[in-house]
C-alpha positions as CSV (number, residue, x, y, z in Angstrom):
1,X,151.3,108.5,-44.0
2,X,149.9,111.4,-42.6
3,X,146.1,111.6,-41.6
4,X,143.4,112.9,-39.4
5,X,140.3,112.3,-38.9
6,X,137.9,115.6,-38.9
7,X,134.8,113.9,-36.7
8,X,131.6,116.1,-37.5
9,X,129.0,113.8,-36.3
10,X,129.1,112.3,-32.4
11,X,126.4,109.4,-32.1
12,X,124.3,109.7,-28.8
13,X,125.0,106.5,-26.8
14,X,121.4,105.0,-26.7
15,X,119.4,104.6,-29.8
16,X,115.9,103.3,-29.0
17,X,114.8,101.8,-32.3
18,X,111.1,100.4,-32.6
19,X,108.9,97.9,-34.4
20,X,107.0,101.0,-36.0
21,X,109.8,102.6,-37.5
22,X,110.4,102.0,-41.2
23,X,112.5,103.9,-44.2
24,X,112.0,103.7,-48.1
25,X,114.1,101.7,-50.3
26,X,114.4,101.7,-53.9
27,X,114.1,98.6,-55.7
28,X,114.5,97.3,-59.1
29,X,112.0,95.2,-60.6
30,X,114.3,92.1,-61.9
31,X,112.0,91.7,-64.7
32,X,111.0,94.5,-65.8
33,X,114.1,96.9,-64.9
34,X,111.5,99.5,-63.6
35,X,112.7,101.0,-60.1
36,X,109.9,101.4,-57.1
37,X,110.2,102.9,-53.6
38,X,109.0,100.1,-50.8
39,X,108.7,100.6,-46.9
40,X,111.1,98.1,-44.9
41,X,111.0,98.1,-41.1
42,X,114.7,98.7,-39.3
43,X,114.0,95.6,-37.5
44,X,114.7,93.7,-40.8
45,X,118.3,95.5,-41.5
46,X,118.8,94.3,-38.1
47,X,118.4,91.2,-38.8
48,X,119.6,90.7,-41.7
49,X,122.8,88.9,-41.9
50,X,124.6,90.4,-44.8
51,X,124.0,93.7,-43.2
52,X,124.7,93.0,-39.5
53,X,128.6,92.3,-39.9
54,X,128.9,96.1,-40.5
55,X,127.1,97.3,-37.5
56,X,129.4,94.7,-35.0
57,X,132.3,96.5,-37.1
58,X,131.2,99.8,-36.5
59,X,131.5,99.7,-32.3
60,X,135.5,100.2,-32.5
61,X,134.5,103.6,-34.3
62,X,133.8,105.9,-37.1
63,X,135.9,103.5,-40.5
64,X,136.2,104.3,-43.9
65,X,134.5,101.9,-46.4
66,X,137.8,100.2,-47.5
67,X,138.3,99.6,-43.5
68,X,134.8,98.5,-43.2
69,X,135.2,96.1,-46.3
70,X,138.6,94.6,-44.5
71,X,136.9,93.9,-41.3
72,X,133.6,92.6,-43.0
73,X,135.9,89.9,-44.9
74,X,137.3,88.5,-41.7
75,X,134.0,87.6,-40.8
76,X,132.1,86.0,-43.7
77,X,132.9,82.9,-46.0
78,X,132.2,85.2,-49.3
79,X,134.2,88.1,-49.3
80,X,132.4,91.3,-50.5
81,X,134.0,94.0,-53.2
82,X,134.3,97.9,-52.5
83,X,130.8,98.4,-54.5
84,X,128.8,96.1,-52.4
85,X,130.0,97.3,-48.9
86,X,129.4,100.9,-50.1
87,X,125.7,99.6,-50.9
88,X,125.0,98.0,-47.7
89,X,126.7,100.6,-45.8
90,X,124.2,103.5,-48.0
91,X,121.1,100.7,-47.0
92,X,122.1,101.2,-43.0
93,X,122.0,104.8,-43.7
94,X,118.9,104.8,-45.3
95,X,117.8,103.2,-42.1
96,X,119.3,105.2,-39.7
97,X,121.6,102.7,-38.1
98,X,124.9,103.7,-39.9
99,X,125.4,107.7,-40.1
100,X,128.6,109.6,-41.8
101,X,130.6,111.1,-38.9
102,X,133.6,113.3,-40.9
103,X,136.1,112.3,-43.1
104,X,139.7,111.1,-43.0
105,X,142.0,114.0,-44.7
106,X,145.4,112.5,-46.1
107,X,147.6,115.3,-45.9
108,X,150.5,114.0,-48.1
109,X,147.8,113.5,-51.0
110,X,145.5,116.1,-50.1
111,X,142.7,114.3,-50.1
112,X,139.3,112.5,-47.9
113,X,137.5,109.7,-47.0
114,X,134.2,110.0,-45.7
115,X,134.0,107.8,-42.1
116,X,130.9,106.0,-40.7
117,X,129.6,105.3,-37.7
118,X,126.8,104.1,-35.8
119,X,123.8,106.1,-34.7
120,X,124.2,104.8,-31.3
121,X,126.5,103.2,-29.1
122,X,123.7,100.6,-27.6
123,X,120.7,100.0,-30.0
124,X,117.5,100.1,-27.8
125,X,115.1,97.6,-30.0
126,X,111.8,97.9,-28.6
127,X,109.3,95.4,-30.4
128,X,106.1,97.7,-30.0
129,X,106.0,101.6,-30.0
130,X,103.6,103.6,-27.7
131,X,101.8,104.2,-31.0
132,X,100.8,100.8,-31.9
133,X,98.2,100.3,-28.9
134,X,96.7,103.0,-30.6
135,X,96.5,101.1,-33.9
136,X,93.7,98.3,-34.9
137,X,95.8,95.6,-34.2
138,X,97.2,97.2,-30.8
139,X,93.3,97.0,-30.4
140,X,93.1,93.2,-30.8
141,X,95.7,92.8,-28.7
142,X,94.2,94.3,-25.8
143,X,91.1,92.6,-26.4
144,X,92.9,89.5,-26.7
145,X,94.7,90.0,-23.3
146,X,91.7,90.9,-21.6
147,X,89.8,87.6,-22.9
148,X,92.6,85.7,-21.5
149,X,92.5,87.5,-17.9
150,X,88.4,87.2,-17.9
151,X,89.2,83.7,-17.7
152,X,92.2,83.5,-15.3
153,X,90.9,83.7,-11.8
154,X,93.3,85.8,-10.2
155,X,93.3,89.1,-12.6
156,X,89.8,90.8,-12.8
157,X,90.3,93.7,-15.3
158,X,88.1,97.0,-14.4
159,X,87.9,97.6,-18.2
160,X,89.7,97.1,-21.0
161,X,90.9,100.9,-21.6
162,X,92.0,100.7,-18.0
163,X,94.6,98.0,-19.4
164,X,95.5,100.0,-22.4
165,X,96.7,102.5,-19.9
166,X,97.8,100.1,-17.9
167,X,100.3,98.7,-20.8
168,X,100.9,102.2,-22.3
169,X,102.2,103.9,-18.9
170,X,104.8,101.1,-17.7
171,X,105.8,100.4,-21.2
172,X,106.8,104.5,-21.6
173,X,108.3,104.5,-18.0
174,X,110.8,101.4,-18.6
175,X,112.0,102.3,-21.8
176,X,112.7,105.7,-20.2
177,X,114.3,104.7,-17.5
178,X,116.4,101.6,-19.3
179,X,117.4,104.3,-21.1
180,X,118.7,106.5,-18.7
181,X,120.6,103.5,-17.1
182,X,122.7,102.1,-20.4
183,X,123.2,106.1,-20.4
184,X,124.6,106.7,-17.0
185,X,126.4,103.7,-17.5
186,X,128.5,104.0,-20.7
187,X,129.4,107.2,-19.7
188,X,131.4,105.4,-16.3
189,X,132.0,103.0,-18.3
190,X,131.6,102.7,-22.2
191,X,134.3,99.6,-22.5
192,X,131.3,97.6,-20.5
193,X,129.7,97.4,-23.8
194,X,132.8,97.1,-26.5
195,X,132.3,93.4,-28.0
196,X,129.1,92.9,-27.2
197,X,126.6,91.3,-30.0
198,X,123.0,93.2,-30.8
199,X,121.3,89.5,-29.1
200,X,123.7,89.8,-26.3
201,X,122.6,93.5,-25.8
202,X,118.5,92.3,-26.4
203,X,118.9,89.8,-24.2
204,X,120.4,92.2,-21.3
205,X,118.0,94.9,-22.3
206,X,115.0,92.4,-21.2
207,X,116.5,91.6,-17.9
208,X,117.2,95.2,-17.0
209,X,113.7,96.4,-17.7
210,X,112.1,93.7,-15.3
211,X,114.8,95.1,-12.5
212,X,113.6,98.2,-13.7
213,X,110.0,98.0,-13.2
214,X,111.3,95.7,-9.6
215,X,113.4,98.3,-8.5
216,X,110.0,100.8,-9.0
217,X,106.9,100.0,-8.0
218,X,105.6,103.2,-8.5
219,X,105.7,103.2,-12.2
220,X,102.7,100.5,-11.7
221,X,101.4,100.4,-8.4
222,X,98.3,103.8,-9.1
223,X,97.7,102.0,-12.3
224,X,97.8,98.3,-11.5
225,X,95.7,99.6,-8.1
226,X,92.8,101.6,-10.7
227,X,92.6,98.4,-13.0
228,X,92.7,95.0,-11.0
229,X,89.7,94.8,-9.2
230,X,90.5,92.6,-5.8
């Protein structure tokens, strides 16, 4: 059989994905049959584990939905139909983890398949944005932290907004630069992260952002220097 695949749509290898980002789903009522819009957080299509299957599918590359449906059955004790993949596939698009790349043109029949993909290579999940120290309960937070350190002998804060910077600076400068490295890395070498699961890739992503912040001090040291009173 004679096909090709017409890619349109080429994934950056990094996306960063964080606790504040959220997408509408529609929803029916099972009682009443009506249909309402609700806000879900990424996070939870992450973790949800009728959903997840399709994202570890997704790594070898872009796969039409009966390809996606073949792999997904390998993998779970209930196999799924056609209509259900399509659905959870549509729900990770919705989200912005699963994106169409192209389509797969049979020549001898004339005819396509749309492909999917992954937005990204590597999912970056960061559990707070920048934004949320900003918010009330970034707030209480901070004033929690800072209650804690008033008490702890060795830390004496200058202020509480000296933390919030504090917090705010090194948490933009290690995402940046964790980013930078899975970048510069999968380009050498994108096979490094083929097979890899999203909590093998979490749990990495911790440990390089504390060599990250090790490896520079500078990303701290004005900061940590302004707010810790010797």
């Amino acid at each position: 059989m004679a096909t090709q695949n017409v890619i349109t749509y080429s994934p950056p290898f990094v996306k960063i994905i964080t606790g504040e980002d959220e997408f509408e789903e529609v929803i029916k009522d099972p009682k009443s049959g009506e249909e309402k819009k609700v806000k879900r957080k990424v996070y939870d299509l992450l973790n949800d584990k009728k959903l997840f299957p399709i994202i570890n599918i997704l790594r070898s590359g872009p796969l039409t939905i009966k390809e996606i449906r073949a792999g997904y059955n390998l993998l779970v004790e209930k196999p799924k139909n056609e209509m259900t993949i399509y659905r959870y596939v549509k729900l990770l698009e919705k989200g912005g983890l699963v994106s169409q790349a192209g389509r797969r043109v049979d020549m001898a029949k004339n005819a396509t398949e749309i492909l999917y993909s992954r937005t990204g290579t590597v999912f970056y999940t960061i559990d707070l944005s920048r934004k949320y120290w900003e918010t009330d309960a970034g707030n209480e937070i901070i004033d929690f932290v800072s209650s804690i350190l008033k008490i702890y002998p060795k830390f004496k804060l200058s202020s509480e907004d000296c933390l919030r910077g504090l917090i705010i600076g090194i948490f933009t400068k290690v995402v940046n630069e964790v980013s930078t490295i899975l970048e510069e890395t999968g380009e050498k070498n994108p096979d490094l992260f083929t097979g890899k699961t999203y909590v093998e890739m979490s749990k990495a992503i911790d440990i390089l952002q504390i060599f990250a912040l090790l490896a520079n001090p500078e990303f701290y040291e004005d900061e940590w220097n302004k707010c810790v009173i010797d």
